[in-house]
MMTF fields as JSON, N, C-alpha, C and O atoms, coordinates in Angstrom:
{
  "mmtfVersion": "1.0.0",
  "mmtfProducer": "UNKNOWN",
  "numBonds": 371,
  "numAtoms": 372,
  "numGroups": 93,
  "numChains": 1,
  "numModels": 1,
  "chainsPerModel": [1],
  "groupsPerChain": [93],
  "chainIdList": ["A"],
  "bondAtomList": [4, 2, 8, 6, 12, 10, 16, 14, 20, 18, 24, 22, 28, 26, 32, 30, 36, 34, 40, 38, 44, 42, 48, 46, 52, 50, 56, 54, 60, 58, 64, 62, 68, 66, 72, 70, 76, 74, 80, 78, 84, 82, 88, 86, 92, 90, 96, 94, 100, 98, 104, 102, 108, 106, 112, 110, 116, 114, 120, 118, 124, 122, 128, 126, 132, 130, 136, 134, 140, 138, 144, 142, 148, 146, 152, 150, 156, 154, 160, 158, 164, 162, 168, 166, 172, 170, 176, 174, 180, 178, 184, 182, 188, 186, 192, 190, 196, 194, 200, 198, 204, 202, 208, 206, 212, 210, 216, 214, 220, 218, 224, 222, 228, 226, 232, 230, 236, 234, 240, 238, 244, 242, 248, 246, 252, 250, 256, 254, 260, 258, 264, 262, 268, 266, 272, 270, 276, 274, 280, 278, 284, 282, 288, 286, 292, 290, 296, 294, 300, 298, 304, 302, 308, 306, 312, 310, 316, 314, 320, 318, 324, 322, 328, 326, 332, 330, 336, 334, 340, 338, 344, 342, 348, 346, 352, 350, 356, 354, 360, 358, 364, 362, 368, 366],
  "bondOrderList": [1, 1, 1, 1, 1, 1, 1, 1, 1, 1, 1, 1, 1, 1, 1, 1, 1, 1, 1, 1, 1, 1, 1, 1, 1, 1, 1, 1, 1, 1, 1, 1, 1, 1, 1, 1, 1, 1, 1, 1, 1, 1, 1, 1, 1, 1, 1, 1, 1, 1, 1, 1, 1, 1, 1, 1, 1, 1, 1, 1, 1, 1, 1, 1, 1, 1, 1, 1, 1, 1, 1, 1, 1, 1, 1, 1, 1, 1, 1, 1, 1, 1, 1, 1, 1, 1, 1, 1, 1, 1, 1, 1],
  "groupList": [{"groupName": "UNK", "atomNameList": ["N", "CA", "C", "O"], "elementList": ["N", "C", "C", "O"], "formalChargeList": [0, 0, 0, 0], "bondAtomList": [1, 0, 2, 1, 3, 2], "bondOrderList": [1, 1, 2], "singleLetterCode": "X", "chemCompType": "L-PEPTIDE LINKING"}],
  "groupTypeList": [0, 0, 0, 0, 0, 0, 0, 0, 0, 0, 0, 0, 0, 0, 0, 0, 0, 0, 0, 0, 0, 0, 0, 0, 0, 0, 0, 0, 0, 0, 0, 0, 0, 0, 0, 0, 0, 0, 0, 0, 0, 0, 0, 0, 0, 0, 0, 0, 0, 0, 0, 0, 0, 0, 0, 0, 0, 0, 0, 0, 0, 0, 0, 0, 0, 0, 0, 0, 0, 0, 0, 0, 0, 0, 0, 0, 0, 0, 0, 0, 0, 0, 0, 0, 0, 0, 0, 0, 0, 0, 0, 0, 0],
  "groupIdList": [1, 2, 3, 4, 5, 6, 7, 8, 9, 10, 11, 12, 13, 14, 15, 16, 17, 18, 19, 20, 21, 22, 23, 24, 25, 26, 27, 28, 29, 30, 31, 32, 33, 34, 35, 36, 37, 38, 39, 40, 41, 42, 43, 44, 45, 46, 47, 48, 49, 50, 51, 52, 53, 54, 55, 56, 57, 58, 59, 60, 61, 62, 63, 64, 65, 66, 67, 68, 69, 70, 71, 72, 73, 74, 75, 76, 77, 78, 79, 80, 81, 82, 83, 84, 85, 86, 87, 88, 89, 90, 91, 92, 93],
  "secStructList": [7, 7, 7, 7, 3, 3, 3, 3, 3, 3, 3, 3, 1, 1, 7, 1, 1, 1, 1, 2, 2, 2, 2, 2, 2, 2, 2, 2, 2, 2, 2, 7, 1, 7, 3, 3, 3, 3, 3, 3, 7, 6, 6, 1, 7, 3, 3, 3, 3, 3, 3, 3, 7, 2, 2, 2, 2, 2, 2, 2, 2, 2, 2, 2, 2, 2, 1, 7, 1, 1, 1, 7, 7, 1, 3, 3, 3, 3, 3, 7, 7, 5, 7, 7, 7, 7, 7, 7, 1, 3, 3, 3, 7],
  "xCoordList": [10.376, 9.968, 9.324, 8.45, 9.839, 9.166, 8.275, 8.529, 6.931, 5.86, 5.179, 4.669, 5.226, 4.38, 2.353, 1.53, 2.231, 1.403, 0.685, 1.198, -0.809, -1.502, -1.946, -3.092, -1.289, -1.597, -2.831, -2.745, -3.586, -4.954, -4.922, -5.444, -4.478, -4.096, -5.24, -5.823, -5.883, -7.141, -6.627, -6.959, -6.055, -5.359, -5.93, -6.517, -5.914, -7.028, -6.475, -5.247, -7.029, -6.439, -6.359, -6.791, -5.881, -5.842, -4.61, -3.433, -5.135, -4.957, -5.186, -4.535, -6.114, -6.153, -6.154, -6.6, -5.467, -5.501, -3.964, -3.804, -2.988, -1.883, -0.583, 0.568, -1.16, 0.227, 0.399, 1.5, -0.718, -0.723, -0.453, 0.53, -1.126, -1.319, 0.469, 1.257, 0.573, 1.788, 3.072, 4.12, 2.867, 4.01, 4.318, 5.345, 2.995, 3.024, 3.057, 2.936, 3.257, 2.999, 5.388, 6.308, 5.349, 7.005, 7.848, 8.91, 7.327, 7.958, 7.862, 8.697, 6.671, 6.105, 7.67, 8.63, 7.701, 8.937, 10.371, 11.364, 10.433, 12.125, 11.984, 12.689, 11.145, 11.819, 11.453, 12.121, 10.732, 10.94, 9.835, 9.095, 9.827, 9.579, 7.794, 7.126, 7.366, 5.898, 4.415, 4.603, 3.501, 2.544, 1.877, 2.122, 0.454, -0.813, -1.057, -1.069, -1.403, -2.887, -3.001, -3.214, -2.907, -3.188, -4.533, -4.642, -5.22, -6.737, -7.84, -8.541, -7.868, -9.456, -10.544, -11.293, -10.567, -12.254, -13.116, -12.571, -14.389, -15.228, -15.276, -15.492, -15.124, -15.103, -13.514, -13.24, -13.045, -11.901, -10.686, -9.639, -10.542, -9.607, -8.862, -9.449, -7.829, -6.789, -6.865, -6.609, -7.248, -6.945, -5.903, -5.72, -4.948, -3.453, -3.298, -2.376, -3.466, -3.499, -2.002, -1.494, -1.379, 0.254, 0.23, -0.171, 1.019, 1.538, 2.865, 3.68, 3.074, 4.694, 5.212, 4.415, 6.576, 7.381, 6.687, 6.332, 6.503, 5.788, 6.72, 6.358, 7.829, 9.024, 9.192, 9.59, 8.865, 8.383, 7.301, 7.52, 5.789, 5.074, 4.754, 3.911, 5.77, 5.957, 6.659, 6.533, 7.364, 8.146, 7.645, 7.816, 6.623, 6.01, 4.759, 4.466, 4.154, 3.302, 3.478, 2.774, 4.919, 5.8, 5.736, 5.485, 6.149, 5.765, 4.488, 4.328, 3.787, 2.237, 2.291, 2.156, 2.434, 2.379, 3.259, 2.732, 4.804, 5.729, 5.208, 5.651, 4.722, 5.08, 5.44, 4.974, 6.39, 7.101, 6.124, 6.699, 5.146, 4.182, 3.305, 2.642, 3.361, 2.214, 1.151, 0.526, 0.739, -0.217, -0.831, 0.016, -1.55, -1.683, -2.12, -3.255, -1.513, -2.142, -2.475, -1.75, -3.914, -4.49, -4.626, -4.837, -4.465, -4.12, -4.51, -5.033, -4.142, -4.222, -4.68, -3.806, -5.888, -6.627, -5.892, -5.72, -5.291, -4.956, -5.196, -5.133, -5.504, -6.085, -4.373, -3.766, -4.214, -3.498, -4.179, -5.099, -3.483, -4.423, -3.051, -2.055, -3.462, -2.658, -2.838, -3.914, -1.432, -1.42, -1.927, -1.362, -2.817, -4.043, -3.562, -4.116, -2.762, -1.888, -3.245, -4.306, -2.584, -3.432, -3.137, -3.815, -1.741, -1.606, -0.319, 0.302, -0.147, 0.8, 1.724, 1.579, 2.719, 3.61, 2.624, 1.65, 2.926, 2.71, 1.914, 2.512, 0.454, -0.683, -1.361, -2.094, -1.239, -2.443, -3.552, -3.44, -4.751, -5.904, -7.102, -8.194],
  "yCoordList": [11.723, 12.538, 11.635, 10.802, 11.888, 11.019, 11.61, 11.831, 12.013, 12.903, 12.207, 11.09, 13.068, 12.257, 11.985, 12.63, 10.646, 10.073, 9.633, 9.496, 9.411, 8.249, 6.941, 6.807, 5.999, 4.677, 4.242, 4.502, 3.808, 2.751, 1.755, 1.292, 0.873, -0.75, -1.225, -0.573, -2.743, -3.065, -4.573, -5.243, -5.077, -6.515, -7.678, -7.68, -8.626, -10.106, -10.879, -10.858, -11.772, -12.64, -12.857, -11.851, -14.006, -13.788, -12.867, -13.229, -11.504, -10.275, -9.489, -8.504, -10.068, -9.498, -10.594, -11.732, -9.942, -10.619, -11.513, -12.49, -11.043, -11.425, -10.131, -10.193, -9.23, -8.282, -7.802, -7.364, -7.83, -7.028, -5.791, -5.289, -5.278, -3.621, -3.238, -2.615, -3.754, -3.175, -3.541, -2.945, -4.805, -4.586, -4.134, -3.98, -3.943, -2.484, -1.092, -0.368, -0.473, 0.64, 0.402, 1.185, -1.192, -0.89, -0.708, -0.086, -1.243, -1.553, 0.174, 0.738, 0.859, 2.414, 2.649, 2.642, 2.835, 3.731, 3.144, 3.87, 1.871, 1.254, 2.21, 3.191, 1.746, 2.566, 4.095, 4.98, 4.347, 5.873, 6.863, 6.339, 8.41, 9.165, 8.804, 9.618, 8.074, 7.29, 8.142, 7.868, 8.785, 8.688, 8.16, 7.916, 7.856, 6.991, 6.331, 6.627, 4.95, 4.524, 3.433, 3.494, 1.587, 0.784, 0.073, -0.288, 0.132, -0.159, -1.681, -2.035, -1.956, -3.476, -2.995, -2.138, -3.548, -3.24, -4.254, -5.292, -4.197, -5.398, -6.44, -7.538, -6.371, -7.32, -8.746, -9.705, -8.228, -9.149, -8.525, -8.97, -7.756, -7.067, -5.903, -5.466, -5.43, -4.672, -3.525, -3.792, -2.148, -1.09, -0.425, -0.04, -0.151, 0.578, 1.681, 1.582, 3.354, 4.295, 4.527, 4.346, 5.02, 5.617, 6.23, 5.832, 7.746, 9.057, 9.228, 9.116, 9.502, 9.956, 9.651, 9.269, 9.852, 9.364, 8.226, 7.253, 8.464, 6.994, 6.221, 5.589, 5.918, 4.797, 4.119, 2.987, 4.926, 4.619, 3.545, 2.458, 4.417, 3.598, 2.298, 1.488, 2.152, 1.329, -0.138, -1.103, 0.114, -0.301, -0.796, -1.978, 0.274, -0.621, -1.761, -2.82, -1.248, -1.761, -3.672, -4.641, -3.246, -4.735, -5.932, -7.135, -4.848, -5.778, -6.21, -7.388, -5.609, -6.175, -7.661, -8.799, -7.473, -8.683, -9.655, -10.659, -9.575, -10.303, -11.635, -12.684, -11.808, -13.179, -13.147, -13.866, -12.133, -11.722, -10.498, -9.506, -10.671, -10.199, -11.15, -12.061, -10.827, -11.81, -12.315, -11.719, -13.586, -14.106, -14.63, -15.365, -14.488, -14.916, -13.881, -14.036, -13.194, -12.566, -13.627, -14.559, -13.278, -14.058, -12.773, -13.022, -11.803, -10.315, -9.261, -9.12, -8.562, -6.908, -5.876, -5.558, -5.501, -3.91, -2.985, -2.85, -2.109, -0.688, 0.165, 0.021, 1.136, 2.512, 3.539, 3.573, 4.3, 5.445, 6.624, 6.727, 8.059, 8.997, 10.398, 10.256, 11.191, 12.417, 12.351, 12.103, 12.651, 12.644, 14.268, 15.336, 14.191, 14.846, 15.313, 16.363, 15.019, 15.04, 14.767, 14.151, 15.587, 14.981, 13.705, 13.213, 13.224, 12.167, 12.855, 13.862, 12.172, 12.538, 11.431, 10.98, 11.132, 9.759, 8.609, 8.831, 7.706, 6.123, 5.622, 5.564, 5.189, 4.517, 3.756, 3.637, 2.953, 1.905, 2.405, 3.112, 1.807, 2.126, 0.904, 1.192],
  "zCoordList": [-16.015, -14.878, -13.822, -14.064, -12.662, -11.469, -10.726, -9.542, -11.355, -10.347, -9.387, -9.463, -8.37, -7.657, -7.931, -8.58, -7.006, -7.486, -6.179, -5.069, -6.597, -5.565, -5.794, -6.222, -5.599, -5.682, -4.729, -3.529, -5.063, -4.527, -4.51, -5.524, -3.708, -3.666, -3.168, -2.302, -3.746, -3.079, -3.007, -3.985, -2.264, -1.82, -1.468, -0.385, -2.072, -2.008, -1.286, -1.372, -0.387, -0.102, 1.315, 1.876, 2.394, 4.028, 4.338, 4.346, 4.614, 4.591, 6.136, 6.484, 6.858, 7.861, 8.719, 8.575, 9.812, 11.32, 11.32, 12.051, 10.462, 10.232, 10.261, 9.83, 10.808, 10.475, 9.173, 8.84, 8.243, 6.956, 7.044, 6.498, 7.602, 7.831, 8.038, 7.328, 9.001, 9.682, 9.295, 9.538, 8.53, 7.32, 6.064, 5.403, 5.901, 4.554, 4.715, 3.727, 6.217, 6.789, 7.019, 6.782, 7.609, 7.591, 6.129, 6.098, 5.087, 3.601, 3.222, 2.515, 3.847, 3.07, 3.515, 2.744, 4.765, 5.479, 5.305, 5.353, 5.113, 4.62, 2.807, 2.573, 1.949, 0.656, 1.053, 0.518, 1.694, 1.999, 1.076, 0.244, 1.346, 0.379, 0.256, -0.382, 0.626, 0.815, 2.03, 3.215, 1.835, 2.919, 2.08, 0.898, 3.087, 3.359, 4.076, 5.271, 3.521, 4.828, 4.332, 3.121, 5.096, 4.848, 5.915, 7.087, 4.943, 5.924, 6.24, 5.292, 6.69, 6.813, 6.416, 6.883, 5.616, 4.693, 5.11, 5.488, 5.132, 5.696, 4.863, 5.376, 3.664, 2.964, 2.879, 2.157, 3.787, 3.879, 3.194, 3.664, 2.362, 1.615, 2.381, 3.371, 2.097, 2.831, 1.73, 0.556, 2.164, 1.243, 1.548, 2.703, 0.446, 0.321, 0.227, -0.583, 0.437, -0.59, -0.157, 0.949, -1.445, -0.629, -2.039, -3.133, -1.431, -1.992, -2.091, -1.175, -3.214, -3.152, -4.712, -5.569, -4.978, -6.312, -6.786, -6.121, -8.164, -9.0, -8.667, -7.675, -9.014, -8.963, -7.208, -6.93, -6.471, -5.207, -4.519, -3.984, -4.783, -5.094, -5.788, -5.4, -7.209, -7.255, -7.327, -8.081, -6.321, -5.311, -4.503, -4.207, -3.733, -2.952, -3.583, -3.028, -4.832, -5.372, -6.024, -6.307, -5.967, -6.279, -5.258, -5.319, -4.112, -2.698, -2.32, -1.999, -2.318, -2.26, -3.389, -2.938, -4.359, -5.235, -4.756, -4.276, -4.779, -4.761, -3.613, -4.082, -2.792, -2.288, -0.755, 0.13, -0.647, 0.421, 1.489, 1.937, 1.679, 2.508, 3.367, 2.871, 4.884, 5.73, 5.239, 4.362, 5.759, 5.116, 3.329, 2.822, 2.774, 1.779, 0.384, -0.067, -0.049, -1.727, -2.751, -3.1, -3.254, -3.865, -5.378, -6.565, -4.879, -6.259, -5.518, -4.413, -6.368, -5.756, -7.192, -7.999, -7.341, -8.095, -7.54, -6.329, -8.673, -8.464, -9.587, -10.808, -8.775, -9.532, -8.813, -7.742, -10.39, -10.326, -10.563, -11.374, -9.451, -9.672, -8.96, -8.251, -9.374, -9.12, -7.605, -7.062, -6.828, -5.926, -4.759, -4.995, -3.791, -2.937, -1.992, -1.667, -1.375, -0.054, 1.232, 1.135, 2.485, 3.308, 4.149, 5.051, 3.53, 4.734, 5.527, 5.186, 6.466, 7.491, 8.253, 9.389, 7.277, 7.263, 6.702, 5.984, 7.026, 6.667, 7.837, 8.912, 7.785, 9.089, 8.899, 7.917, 9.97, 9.308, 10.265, 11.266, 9.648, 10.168, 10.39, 10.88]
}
C-alpha cells in the first residue's frame, strides 16, 4: 500500500545561498504528486517537509542524499509521520 505520508527532511551541509531551496521545490514537482515546504533555518540547515505517496517522497528523499543537489550535503535527519495536509503545491520559504 502506498499511503500517503509526511516526510521531515533536516539537510546538513552548504545548503543555503546556493539554490537549495529551489531545486528541491523543482525535483518536488518533476516526480510529482508532492506538497510542502523547503525552508532556511538559522542554524545553517535547510528544512524539507513534503506530503504525498511514500514511494514519492521517497524519491525525493533519495535526491536530497544522492550527490546530485546544489552545493554541498554533508547528511540529512528524517522523521516520518502521517501525512496533515495544509500545503498548497511545492514552496520554498
Amino acid at each position: 500500500m502506498n499511503e500517503d505520508v509526511r516526510l521531515t527532511a533536516w539537510v546538513r551541509g552548504r545548503v543555503q545561498g546556493v539554490g537549495f531551496r529551489w531545486y528541491t521545490r523543482a525535483k518536488a514537482k518533476e516526480i510529482g504528486g508532492l506538497s510542502g515546504v523547503a525552508r532556511n533555518l538559522a542554524d545553517g540547515r535547510v528544512q524539507v517537509v513534503a506530503e504525498g505517496p511514500r514511494d514519492r517522497a521517497e524519491r525525493l528523499l533519495e535526491w536530497l542524499r544522492g550527490g546530485d543537489t546544489p552545493g554541498r550535503v554533508d547528511g540529512v535527519t528524517e522523521i516520518w509521520d502521517t501525512s496533515r495536509g495544509g500545503f498548497e503545491g511545492f514552496q520554498e520559504d
